[in-house]
C-alpha positions as CSV (number, residue, x, y, z in Angstrom):
1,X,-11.2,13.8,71.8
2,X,-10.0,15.5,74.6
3,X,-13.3,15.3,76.4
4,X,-13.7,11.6,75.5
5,X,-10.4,10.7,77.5
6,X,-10.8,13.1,80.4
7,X,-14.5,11.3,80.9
8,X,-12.8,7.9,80.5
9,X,-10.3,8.3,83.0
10,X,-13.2,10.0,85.4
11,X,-15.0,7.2,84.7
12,X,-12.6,4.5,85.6
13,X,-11.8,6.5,88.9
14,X,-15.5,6.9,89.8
15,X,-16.1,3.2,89.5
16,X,-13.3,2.1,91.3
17,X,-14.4,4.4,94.1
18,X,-18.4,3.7,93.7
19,X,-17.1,-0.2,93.6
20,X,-14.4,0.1,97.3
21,X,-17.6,2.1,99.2
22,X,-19.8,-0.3,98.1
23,X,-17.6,-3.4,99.8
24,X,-16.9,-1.1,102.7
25,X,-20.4,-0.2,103.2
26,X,-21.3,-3.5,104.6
27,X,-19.0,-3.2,107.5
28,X,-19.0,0.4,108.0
29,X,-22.2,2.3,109.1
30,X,-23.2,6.0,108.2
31,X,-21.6,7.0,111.4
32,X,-18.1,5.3,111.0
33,X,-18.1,7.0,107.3
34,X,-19.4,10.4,108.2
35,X,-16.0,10.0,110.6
36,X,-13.8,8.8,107.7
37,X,-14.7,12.0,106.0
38,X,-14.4,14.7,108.2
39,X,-10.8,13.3,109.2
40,X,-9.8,13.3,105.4
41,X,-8.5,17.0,104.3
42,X,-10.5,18.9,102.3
43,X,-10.3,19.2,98.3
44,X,-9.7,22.5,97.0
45,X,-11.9,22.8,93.8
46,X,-14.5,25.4,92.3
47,X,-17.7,25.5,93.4
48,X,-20.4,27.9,92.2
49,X,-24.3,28.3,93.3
50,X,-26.0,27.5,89.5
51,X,-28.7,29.8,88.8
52,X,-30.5,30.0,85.0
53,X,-28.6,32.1,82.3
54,X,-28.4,32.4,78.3
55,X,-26.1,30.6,76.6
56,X,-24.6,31.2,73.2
57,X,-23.7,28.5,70.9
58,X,-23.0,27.1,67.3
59,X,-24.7,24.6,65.5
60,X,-23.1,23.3,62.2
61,X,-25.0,20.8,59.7
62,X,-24.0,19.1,56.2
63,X,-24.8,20.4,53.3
64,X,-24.1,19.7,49.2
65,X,-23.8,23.0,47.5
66,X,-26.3,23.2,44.4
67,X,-27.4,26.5,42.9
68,X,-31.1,26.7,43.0
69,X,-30.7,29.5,40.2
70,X,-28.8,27.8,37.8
71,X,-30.8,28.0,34.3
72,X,-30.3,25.4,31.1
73,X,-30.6,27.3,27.9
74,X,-32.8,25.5,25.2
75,X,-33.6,27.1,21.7
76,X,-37.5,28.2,21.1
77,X,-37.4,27.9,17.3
78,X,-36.3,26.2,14.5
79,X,-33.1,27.2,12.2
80,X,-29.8,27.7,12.3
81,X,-27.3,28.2,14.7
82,X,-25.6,31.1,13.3
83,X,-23.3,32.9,16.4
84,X,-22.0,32.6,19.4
85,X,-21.2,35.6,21.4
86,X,-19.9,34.3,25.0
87,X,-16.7,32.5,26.0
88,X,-17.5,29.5,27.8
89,X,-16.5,29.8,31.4
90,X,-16.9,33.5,31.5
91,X,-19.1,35.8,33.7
92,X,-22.8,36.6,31.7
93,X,-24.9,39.1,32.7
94,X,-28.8,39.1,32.5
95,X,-30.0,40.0,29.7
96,X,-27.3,39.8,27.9
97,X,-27.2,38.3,24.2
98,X,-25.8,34.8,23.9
99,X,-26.7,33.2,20.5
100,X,-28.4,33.8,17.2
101,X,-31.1,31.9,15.5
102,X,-31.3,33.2,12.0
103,X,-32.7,36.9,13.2
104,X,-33.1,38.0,9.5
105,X,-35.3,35.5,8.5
106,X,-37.6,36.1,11.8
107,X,-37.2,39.5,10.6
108,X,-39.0,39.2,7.3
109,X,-41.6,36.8,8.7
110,X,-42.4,40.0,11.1
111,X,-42.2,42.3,8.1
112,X,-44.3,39.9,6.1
113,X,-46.8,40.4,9.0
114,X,-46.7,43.8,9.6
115,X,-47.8,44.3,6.0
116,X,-50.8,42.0,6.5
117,X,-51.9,43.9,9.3
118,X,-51.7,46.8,7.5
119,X,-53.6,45.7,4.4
120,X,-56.4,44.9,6.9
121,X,-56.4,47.9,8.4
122,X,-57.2,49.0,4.8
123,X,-60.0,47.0,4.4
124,X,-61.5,47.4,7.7
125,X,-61.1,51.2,6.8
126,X,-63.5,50.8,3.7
127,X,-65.7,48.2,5.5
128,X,-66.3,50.9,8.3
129,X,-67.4,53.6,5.5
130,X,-69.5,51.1,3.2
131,X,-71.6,50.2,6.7
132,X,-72.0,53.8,7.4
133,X,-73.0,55.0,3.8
134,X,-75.5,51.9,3.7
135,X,-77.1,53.1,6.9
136,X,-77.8,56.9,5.7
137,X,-79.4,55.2,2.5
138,X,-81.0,52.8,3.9
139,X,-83.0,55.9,6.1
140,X,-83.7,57.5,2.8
141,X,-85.5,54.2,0.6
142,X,-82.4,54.4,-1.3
143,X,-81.2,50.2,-0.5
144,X,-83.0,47.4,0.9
145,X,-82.3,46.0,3.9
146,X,-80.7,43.2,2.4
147,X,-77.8,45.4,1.3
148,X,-77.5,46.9,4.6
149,X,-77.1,43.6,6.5
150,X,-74.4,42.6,3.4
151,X,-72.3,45.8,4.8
152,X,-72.3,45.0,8.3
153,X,-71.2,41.8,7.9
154,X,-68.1,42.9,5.5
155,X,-67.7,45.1,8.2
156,X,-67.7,42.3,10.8
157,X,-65.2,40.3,8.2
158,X,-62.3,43.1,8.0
159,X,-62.5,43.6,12.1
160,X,-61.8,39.3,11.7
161,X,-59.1,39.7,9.8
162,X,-57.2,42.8,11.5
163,X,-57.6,40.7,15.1
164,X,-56.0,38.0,13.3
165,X,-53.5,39.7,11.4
166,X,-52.4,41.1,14.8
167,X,-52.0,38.2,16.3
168,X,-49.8,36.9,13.7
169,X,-47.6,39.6,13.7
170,X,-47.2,39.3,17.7
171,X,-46.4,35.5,17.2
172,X,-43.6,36.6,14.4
173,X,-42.2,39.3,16.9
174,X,-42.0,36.2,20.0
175,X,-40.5,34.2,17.1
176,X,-38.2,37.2,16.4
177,X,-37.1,37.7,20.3
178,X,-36.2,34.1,20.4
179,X,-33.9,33.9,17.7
180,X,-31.7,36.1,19.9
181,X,-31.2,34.5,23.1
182,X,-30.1,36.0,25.7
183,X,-29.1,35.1,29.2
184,X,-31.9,35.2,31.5
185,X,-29.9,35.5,34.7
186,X,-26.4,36.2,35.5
187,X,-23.6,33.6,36.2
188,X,-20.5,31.3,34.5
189,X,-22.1,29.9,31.9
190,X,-20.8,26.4,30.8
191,X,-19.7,24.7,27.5
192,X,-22.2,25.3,24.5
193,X,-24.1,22.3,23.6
194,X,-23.7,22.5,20.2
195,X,-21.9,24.0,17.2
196,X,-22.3,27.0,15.3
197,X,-23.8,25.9,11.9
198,X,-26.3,23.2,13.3
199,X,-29.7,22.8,12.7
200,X,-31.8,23.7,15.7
201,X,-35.2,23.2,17.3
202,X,-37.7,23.4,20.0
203,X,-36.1,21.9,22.8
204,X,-32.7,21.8,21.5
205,X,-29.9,22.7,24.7
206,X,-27.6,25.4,23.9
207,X,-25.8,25.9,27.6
208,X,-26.4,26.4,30.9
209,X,-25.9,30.0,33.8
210,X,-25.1,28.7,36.9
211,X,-25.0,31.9,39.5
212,X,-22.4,32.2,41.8
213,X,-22.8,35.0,43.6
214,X,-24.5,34.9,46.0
215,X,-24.8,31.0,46.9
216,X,-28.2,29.9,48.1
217,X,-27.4,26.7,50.4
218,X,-30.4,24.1,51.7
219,X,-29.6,22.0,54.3
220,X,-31.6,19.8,57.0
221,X,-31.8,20.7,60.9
222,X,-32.7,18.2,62.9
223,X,-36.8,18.9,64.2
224,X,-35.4,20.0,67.7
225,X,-33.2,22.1,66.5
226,X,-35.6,23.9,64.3
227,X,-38.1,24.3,67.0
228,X,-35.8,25.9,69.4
229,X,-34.4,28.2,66.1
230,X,-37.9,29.1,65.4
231,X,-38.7,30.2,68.7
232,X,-35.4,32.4,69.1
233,X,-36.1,34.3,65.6
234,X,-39.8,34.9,66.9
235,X,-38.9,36.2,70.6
236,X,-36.0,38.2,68.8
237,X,-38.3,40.0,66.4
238,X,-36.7,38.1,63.4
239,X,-33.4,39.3,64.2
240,X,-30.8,37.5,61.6
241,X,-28.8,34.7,62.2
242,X,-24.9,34.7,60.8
243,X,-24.2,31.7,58.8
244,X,-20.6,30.5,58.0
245,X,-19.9,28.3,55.6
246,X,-17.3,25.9,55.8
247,X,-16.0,24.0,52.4
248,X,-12.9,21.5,53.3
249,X,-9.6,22.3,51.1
250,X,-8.9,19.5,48.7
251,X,-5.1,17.5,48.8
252,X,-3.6,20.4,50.2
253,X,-5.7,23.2,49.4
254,X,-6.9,25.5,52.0
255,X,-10.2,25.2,53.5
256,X,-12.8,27.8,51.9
257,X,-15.2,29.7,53.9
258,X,-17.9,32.3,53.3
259,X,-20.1,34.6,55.7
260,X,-23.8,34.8,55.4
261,X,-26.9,34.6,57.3
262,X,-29.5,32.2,57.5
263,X,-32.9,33.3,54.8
264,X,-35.3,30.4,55.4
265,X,-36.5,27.9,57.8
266,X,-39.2,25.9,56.7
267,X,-42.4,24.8,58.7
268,X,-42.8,21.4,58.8
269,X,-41.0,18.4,59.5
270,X,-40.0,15.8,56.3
271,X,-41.7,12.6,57.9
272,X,-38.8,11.0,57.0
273,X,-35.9,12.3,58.6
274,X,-37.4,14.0,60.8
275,X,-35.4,17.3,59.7
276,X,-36.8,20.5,58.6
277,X,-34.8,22.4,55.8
278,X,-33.4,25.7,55.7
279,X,-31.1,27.8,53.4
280,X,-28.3,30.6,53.7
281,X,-27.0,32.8,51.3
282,X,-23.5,33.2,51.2
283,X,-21.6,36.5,49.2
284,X,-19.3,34.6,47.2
285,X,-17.7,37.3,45.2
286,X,-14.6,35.5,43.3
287,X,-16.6,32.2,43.0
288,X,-14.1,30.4,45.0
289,X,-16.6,27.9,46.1
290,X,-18.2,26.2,43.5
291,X,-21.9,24.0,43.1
292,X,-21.5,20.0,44.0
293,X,-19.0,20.5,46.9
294,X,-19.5,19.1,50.4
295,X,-19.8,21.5,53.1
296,X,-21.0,22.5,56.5
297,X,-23.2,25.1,57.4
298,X,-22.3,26.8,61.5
299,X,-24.7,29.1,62.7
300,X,-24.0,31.5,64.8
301,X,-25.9,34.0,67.4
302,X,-28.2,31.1,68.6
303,X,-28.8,30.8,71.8
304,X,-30.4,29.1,75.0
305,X,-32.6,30.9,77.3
306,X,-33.3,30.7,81.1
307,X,-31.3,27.3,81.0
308,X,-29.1,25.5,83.7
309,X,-25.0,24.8,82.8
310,X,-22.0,23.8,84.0
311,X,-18.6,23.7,82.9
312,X,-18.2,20.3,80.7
313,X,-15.0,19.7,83.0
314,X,-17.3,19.1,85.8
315,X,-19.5,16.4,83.9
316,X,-18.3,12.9,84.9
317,X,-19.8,9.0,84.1
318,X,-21.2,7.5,87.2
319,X,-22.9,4.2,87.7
320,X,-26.1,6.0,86.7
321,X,-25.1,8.0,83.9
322,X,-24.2,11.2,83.6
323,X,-23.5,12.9,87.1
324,X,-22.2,16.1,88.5
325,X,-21.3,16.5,92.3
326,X,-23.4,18.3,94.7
327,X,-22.1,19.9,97.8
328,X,-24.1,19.2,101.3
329,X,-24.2,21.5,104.3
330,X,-21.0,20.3,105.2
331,X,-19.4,21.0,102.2
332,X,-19.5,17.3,101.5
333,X,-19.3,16.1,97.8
334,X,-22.4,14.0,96.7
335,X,-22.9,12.5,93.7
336,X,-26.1,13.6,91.5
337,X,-27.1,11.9,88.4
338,X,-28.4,14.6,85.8
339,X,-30.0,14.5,82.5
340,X,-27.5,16.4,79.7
341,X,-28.6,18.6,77.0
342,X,-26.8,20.0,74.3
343,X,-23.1,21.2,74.6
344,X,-22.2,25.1,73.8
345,X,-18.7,25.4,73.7
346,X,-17.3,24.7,77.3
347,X,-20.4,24.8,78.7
348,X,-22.6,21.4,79.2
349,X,-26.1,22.2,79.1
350,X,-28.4,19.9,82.2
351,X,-31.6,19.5,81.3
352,X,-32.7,17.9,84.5
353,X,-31.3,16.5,87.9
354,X,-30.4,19.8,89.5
355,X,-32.4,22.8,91.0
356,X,-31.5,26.6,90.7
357,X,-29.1,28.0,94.0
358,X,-27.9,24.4,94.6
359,X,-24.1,24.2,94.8
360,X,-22.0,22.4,91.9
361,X,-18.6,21.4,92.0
362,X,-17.3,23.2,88.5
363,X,-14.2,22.6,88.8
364,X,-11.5,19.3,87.8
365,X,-13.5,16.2,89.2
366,X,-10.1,14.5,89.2
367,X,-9.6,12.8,93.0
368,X,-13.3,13.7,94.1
369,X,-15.5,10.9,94.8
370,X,-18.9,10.8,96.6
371,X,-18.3,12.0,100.7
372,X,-14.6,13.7,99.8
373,X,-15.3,16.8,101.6
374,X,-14.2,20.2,99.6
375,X,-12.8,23.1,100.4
376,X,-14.9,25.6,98.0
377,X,-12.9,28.0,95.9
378,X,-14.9,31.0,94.3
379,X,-15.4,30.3,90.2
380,X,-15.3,33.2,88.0
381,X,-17.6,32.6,85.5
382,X,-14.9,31.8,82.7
383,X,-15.6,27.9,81.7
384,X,-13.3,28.3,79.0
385,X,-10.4,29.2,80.8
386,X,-10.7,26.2,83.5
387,X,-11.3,23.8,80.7
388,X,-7.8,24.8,79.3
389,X,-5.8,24.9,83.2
390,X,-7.4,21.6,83.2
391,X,-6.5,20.3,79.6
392,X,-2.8,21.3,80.7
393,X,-2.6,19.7,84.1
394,X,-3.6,16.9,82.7
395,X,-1.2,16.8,79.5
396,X,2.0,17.7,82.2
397,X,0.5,14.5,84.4
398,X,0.8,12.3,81.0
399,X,4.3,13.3,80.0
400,X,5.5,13.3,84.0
401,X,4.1,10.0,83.8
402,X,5.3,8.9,80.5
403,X,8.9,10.2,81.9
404,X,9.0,8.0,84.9
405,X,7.6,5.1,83.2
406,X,10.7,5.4,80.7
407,X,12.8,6.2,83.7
408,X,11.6,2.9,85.1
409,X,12.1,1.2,82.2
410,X,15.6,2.4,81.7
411,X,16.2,1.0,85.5
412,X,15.0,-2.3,84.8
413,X,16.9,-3.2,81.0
414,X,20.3,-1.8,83.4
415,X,20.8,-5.3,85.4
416,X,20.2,-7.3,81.9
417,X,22.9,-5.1,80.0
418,X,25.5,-5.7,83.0
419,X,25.0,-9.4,83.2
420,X,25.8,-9.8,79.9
421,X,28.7,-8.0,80.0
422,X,29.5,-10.3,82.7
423,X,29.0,-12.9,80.7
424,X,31.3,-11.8,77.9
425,X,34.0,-11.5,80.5
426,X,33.9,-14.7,81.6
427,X,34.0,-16.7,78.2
């Protein structure tokens, strides 16, 4: 807000100036203003030679918090609901059991099975020594061949029947581990589904584990943004990037936030929107931040390489656009339309419109219009800093003004209150 109102206030001075050197320039020519100029006494403002640097800045995006974890809980089997072990709302951990299903009589159907098995066993035990026994006869003239062949395929029969007596025994022991269910990850689980008591099946829902901790958050960055992230993590060697996120208070309630760092970023654009998404885990160790909320994620440690910036103080609205002023040989202020890029703090990234080694004026624009000339002051570096001198100046300007306007005010509603005292006298 501040910078709307400081740019609005530049802007109305720049095009009252741009607008009374226009209508002068058709009497005046170059020589008469050059003339104007040099009699007029110089500005005092910052000026500094750009030249390309990094700048660090933070990028913040919306996100609605969903666990991509969380896990609904649905029976495998058919029978009774018989216990409950949890406490809805509490903390489950995996593997840990969470409802019974009848386990005894899953427990005799396994028995049942084993014994099968084993009675096959049995009978692929005498199989195996009938086969053998009919083949040392048969070598001795002692049983046709018929016999032998009548073996081998008893033999054949029992091997059958052990495969498939194992298998059912392996079915009754999956049967078996389902009617204990346990939790599969760990998290809050929620409200069971349904009673203890009821009839269950296939497909039935028991509950669901939402995991808290951590919290995976997706969100969308715009395809610019993604490209210039990408290119950071790969000239960086896939250093991390800190993620903060930032979950508004509700009536009242203080705002939440967690640290994190950034764990994906996807590689292509949603033809769409034209975003690419990305996630961040975030430790979230007493679940104060909870799935469904609105937040936004801010990423921090990005940056912008080899770029050109100024202060934003020093960005004003021209006729053009966009300008900054240049300063001549003379230390003349000149007007120069740019192209803006993204803003990083107090600095305004330029994409275009100035060179390296030119000479900007950084400083408050306030007073300075194309052909003031300036009295360059030495700028520290420290955009932050002016931004705020400025931000001051400016608020003391308002309230000195606000002051004499009431002042003047005051003056004016003086004469009125005396004349009709006057008036009161007389009658």
């Amino acid at each position: 807000m501040k910078r709307t109102s400081r740019l609005g206030r530049a802007t109305l001075m720049v095009l009252a100036a741009s607008l009374l050197l226009a209508a002068c320039g058709q009497e005046e020519n170059p020589e008469a203003q050059q003339q104007a100029a040099a009699q007029r006494q110089p500005h005092p403002v910052e000026v500094v030679a750009i030249e390309r640097q990094d700048i660090a800045l933070e990028k913040s995006y919306p996100s609605l918090l969903r666990s991509d974890d969380e896990v609904t809980l649905v029976a495998r089997i058919t029978g009774n609901l018989e216990e409950r072990h949890f406490e809805p709302g509490e903390q489950v951990e995996r593997g840990q059991r969470l409802f019974s299903i009848e386990p005894d009589v899953y427990q005799a159907a396994v028995n049942q099975h084993e014994a099968n098995l084993q009675s096959a066993q049995a009978e692929l035990s005498r199989a195996q020594r009938d086969a053998e026994r009919f083949e040392r006869l048969l070598s001795q003239n002692s049983v046709s061949q018929q016999q032998v062949d009548q073996a081998r395929a008893e033999l054949g029969v029992a091997r059958a029947a052990v495969a498939q007596a194992e298998a059912a025994l392996a079915s009754a022991r999956i049967d078996l581990a389902y009617a204990e269910v346990a939790a599969p990850v760990s998290g809050v689980i929620g409200l069971a589904q349904i009673n203890v008591g009821n009839l269950v099946s296939p497909g039935t829902v028991l509950a669901t584990i939402t995991p808290l901790d951590p919290l995976e958050v997706r969100f969308q960055l715009p395809q610019r943004d993604a490209l210039e992230l990408r290119q950071q993590l790969n000239g960086r060697g896939g250093e991390s990037i800190r993620a903060t996120l930032n979950v508004p208070g509700g009536s009242g309630a203080a705002a939440q936030q967690l640290e994190g760092q950034l764990d994906f970023l996807g590689s292509r654009v949603d033809e769409r929107t034209s975003t690419v998404q990305a996630s961040a885990s975030f430790a979230n160790l007493d679940t104060r931040v909870l799935p469904g909320q609105f937040a936004r994620v801010s990423l921090e440690g990005l940056k912008r390489f080899d770029v050109l910036a100024v202060p934003e103080i020093a960005v004003t609205q021209g006729l053009m656009g966009p300008q900054v002023f240049v300063l001549d040989e003379d230390d003349v202020a000149r007007s120069r339309t740019v192209e803006l890029g993204e803003v990083a703090g107090p600095w305004q990234i330029v994409r275009g419109g100035l060179e390296p080694g030119e000479r900007v004026v950084v400083g408050d624009p306030a007073g300075i219009e194309p052909g003031t000339p300036i009295d360059p002051r030495p700028f520290e570096g420290d955009a932050e800093t002016l931004v705020e001198e400025v931000e001051q100046a400016e608020a003391e300007a308002e309230r000195q003004a606000a002051e004499a306007m009431q002042e003047q005010e005051a003056a004016e509603a003086m004469p009125g209150e005396d004349a009709a005292e006057g008036g009161e006298d007389d009658a």
